[in-house]
N, C-alpha and C positions, 0 to 999 in steps of 0.2 A: 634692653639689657642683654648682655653677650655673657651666656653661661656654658664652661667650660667643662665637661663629665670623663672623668678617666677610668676606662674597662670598656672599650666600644662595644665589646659583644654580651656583655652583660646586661641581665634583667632589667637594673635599676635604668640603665641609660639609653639602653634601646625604649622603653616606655618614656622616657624623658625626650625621646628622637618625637615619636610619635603624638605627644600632650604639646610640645614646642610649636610643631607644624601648624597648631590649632590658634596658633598666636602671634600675629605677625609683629607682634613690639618686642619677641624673644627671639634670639638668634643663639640655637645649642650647638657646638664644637665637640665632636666625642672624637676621644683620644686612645689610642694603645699601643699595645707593639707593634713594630719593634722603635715608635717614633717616641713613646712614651712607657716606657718599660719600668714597673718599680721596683724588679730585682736588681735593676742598673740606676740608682739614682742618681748618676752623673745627668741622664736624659731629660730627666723631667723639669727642673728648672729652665733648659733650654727651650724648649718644648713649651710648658705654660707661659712663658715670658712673650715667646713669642705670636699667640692668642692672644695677649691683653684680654683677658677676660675682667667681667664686673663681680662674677661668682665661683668658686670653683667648687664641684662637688666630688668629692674623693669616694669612688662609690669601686675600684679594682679593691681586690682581695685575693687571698689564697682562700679558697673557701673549702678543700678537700677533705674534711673535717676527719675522718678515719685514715688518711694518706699522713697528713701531719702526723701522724703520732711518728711516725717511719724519718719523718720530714721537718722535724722542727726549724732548722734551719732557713730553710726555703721558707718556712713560714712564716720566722719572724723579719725574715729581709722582705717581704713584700710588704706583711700587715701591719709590722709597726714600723723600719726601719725606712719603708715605702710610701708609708702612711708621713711618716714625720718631711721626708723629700716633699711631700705634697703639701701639705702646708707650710711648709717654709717660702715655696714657689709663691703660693698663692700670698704669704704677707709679703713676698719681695714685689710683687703686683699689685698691691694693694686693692686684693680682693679680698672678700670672707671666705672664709671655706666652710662645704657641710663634707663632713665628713661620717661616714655609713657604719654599725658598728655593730652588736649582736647579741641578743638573747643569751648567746653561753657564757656571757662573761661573770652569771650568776652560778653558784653552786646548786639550786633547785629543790633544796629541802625546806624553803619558804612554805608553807600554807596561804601564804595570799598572792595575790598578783604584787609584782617588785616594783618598788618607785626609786625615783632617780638615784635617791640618797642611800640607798636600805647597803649594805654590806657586799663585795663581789666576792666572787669565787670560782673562778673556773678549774674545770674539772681534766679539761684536756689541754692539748699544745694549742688546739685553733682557738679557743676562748682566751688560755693567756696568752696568745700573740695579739689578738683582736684588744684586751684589754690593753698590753704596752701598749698599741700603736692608740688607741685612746689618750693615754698617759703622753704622749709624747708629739701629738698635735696640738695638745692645751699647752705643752709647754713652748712647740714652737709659733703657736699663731693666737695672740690673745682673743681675735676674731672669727672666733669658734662657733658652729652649733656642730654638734655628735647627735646622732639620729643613731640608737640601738633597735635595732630589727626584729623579726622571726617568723619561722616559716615562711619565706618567700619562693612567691609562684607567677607564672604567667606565660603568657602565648608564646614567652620567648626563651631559647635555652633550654639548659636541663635544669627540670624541676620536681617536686613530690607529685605533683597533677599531674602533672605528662608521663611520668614515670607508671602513675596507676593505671592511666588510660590504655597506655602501650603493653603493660603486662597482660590487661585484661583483654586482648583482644586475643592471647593464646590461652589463657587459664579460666575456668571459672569461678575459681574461688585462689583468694589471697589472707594469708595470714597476716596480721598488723597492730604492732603495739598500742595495747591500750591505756597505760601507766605512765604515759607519758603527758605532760597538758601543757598549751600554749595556744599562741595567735595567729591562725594564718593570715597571711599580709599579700595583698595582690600587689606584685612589683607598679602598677598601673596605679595606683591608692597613695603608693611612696612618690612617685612623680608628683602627682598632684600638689601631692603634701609641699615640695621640694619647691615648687612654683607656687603654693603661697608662701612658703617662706621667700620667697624672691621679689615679691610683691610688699610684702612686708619690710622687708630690708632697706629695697627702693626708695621707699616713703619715711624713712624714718633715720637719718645720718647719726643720731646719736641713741641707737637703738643697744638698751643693758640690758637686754635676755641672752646674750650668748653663753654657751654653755654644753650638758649633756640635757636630751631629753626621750623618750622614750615615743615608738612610732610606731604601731601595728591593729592589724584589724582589731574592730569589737568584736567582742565576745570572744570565748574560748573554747576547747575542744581537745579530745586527743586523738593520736595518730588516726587510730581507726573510725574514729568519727569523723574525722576531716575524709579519708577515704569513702566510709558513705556516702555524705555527702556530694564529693566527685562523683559518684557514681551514678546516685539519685539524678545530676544534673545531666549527667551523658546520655540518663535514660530517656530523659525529656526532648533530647536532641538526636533521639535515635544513634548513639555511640555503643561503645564498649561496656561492658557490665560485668560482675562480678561479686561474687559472693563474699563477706569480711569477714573473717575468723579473730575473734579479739585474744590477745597472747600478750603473755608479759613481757616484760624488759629481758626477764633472766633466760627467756626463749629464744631471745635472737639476741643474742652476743655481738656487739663489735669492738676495734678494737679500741675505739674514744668514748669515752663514757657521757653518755647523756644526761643533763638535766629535766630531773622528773616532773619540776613542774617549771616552766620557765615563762609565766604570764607576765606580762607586761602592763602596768598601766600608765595609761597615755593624758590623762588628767593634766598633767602641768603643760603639754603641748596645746590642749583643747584652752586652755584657761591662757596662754601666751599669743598663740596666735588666731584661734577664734575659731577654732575650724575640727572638725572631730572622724577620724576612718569611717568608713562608711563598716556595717554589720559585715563582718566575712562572710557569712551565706549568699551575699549579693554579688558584692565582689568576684566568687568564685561562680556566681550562674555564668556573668559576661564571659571569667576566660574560658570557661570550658565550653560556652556555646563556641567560641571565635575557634578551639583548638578542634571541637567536634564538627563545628558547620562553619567553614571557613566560609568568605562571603567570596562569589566565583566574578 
């Protein structure tokens, strides 16, 4: 199977570079600018058509979640206007497309973990851009899976891990929201995920789960627990360390407003495809062992 992923340098598809390798009956095509640019959607139908892909996984975004608010624009031309170019490609190829989507498309005053159906609400421009371009892949590709996300991290890029690691290696101690609650997701957990659903697909030509489903580590945590945690794991790999000062929301202002609880349950994807994230705390030893003790 020839699976096509657009944002070359992004988390989700460099992990999908790396999980592909591992599998000689996949062949991944990762795409970006300026070959495949989704503020230009003139490019991208060019572009996927000419991959013939069997899958495409629309995994580029604007993801500047505080920038957007400055930036709406830019935002909705990539996330949903960009998002909808890519699915269009991929039904003119008669491919499926998965397409990547995210945690803020909820409002966050849930008390429980949100399922597929429960109500959205975004609170910022990145959430409603993420939401339209949602809205606007179902309507151009009936041949849909939406994988909503959150917290994602990994050995690759800029991410909340890396970000702790690196602070702490000049501060001893860091301040960090604790009002906050959700799923960290190893970008490396999301490939997997992404290759059984590829597997599944393969096997089943008249397969009716397409749709939204929800995709993120077990269990839950907030900011500053998840920074623990990081830290905990650096410890054990002789890294950077750092003391957690837990503060509220109303302590560190920015200028997109965050959902306070934005947990996700992955229930309908476990019951669909058979297969369930691995616990976050696992997830997170590997990347922080790989980010702390690279292997020489």
């Amino acid at each position: 199977m020839k699976i096509l992923g657009t944002g070359r340098e992004g988390q989700v598809v460099q992990s999908l570079i790396e999980k592909a390798a591992l599998r000689p009956d996949l062949q991944l095509v990762a795409m970006g600018r300026p070959d495949l640019d989704l503020a230009r959607p003139e490019t991208v139908l060019a572009a996927i058509s000419e991959a013939r892909p069997d899958l495409v996984v629309s995994a580029a975004a604007y993801t500047a979640v505080d920038q957007a608010e400055d930036e709406p624009e830019a935002a909705f031309a990539v996330n949903a206007a960009g998002a909808r170019a890519v699915a269009e490609a991929a039904r003119a190829c008669g491919a499926p497309v998965i397409h990547l989507s995210t945690d803020y498309v909820f409002a966050g005053d849930s008390g429980k973990a949100y399922v597929e159906s429960d109500p959205v609400g975004p609170k910022g421009v990145y959430g409603r851009s993420k939401l339209e371009g949602e809205r606007l892949v179902a309507e151009a590709h009936p041949e849909h899976i939406i994988l909503r996300t959150a917290w994602v991290y990994s050995p690759f890029g800029k991410n909340f891990v890396k970000t702790m690691l690196r602070v702490a290696e000049t501060r001893e101690s860091l301040s960090v929201v604790s009002d906050q609650w959700g799923n960290p997701t190893s970008a490396l957990d999301i490939a997997d995920a992404i290759i059984r659903i590829s597997d599944h697909l393969a096997g089943k030509a008249d397969f009716a789960g397409y749709g939204i489903y929800h995709l993120a580590g077990t269990g839950d945590t907030n900011w500053s627990g998840f920074a623990r945690g990081i830290f905990a794991e650096s410890a054990r790999n002789g890294g950077p360390v750092a003391e957690v000062i837990d503060i509220a929301t109303s302590q560190y202002p920015t200028k997109a407003v965050r959902p306070a609880n934005s947990r996700l349950s992955t229930e309908k994807f476990r019951k669909t495809f058979g297969w369930s994230m691995p616990e976050w705390q696992a997830s997170l030893r590997d990347v922080v062992k790989r980010i702390v003790s690279p292997a020489v």
